[in-house]
N, C-alpha and C positions, 0 to 999 in steps of 0.2 A: 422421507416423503417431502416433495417439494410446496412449500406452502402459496395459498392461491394469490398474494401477493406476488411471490417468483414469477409464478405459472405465467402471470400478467405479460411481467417482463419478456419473457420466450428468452430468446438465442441471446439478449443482454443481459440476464439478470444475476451472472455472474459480476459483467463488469457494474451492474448496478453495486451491489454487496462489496466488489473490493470496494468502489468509491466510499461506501458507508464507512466500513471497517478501517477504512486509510485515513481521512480527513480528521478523526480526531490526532491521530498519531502529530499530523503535520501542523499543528498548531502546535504551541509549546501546551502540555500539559505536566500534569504529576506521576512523579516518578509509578514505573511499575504498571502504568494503562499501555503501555507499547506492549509489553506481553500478553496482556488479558488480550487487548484487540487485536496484535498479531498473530493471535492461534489460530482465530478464523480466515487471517490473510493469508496462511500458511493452506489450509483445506482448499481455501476459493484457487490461489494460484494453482494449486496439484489437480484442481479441475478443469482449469482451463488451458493448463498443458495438455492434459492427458484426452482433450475437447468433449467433458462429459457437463450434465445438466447442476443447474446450481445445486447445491443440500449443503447442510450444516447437521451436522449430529445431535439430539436435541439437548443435551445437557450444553449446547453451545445457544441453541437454537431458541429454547424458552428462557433464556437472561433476557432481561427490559431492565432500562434504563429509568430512572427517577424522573418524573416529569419537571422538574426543577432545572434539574440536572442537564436533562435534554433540550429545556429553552433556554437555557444558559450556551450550548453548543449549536445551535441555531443561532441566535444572535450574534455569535462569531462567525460563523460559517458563509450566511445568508448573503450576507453582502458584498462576499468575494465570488460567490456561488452567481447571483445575480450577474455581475460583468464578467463572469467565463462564458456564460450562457449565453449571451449577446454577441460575442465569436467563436462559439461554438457551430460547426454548420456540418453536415454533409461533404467529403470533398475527398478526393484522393484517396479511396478507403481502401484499396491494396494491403494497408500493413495491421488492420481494424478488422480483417476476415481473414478464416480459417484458409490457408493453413499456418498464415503468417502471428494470427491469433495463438498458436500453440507456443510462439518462439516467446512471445510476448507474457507467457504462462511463465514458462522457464524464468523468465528475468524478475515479474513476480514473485517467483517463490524464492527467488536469493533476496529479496530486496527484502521478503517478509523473514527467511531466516534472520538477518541481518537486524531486523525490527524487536525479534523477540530477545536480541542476545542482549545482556546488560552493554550496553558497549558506550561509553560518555562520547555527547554527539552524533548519536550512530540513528537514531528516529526520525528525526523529523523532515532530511533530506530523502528518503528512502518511501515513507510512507505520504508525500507529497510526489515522489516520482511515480507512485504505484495511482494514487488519485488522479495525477493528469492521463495516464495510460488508460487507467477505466473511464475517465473523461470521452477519450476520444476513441476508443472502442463502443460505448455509450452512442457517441452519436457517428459513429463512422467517419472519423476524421483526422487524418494521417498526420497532419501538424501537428496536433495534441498529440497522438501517441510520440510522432519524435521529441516533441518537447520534454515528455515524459522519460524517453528513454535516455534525451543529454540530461535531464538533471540523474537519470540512472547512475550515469558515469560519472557526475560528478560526486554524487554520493557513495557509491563504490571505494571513491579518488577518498575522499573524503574521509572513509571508514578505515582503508588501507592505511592513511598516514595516522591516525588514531593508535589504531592496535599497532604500526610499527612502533609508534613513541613508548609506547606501553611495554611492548617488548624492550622496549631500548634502556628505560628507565629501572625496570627490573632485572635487566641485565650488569648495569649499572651497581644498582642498591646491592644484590649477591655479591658482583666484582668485591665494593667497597666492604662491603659486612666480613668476605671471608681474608680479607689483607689484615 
């Protein structure tokens, strides 16, 4: 069931929920909250690929956060939140509405696989990509979504030469181990 906070939202309140779900990822935090919060980035994108209504399963759904906790993440948040908001506007919404909304799901939900994997470096360009996209799906604003989508690729770029090194180094270490 869609709670009357969503309802509020209508046809945004998915990209409300990524924005939420993403924005801690994209600050540096502590190890192992990319998974926690990725699971629900992982639902939201599958839903707005697939261009169905916000929901979260409630064992996702009734977790709350520590009110400490959560004006500690406010306080970082707030003040970068505040100047997006000031060039945030209306504008060129072509790539911010369905059906171009569903392609914008798809790259979501790689950015959120990507978020849950343990992968060193692999968070906080991805879940900062996924935040400016719900940015500008949010207010219907096709520069934000593109903005969203180069830092896509550059986190992609980013992730790729990660796991090749990783490959590389392991390939490496057996080389060496079985000589």
């Amino acid at each position: 069931m869609v709670r009357p906070s969503l309802a509020a939202r209508g046809d945004r309140a998915l990209a409300a929920l990524l924005f939420v779900f993403a924005v801690p990822n994209a600050i540096p935090s502590p190890p192992g909250l990319s998974t926690v919060l990725g699971v629900p980035l992982l639902f939201l994108s599958a839903q707005l690929l697939l261009g169905r209504k916000a929901w979260l399963p409630d064992f996702i759904a009734r977790r709350s956060m520590a009110r400490a906790d959560f004006e500690v993440l406010m306080g970082r948040v707030l003040p970068w939140l505040e100047r997006a908001e000031k060039l945030l506007r209306p504008r060129l919404s072509g790539l911010a509405l369905p059906p171009m909304e569903y392609a914008l799901g798809f790259i979501g939900l790689m950015l959120a696989v990507i978020l849950v994997l343990p992968i060193p470096l692999g968070n906080n360009p991805p879940a900062f990509a996924i935040a400016l996209i719900a940015l500008g799906i949010l207010e219907r604003d096709e520069l934000w979504v593109l903005s969203g989508l180069c830092v896509s690729a550059l986190s992609l770029t980013i992730v790729s030469g990660v796991l090749l090194a990783i490959v590389k180094a392991v390939t490496v270490l057996v080389m060496t181990t079985l000589q």
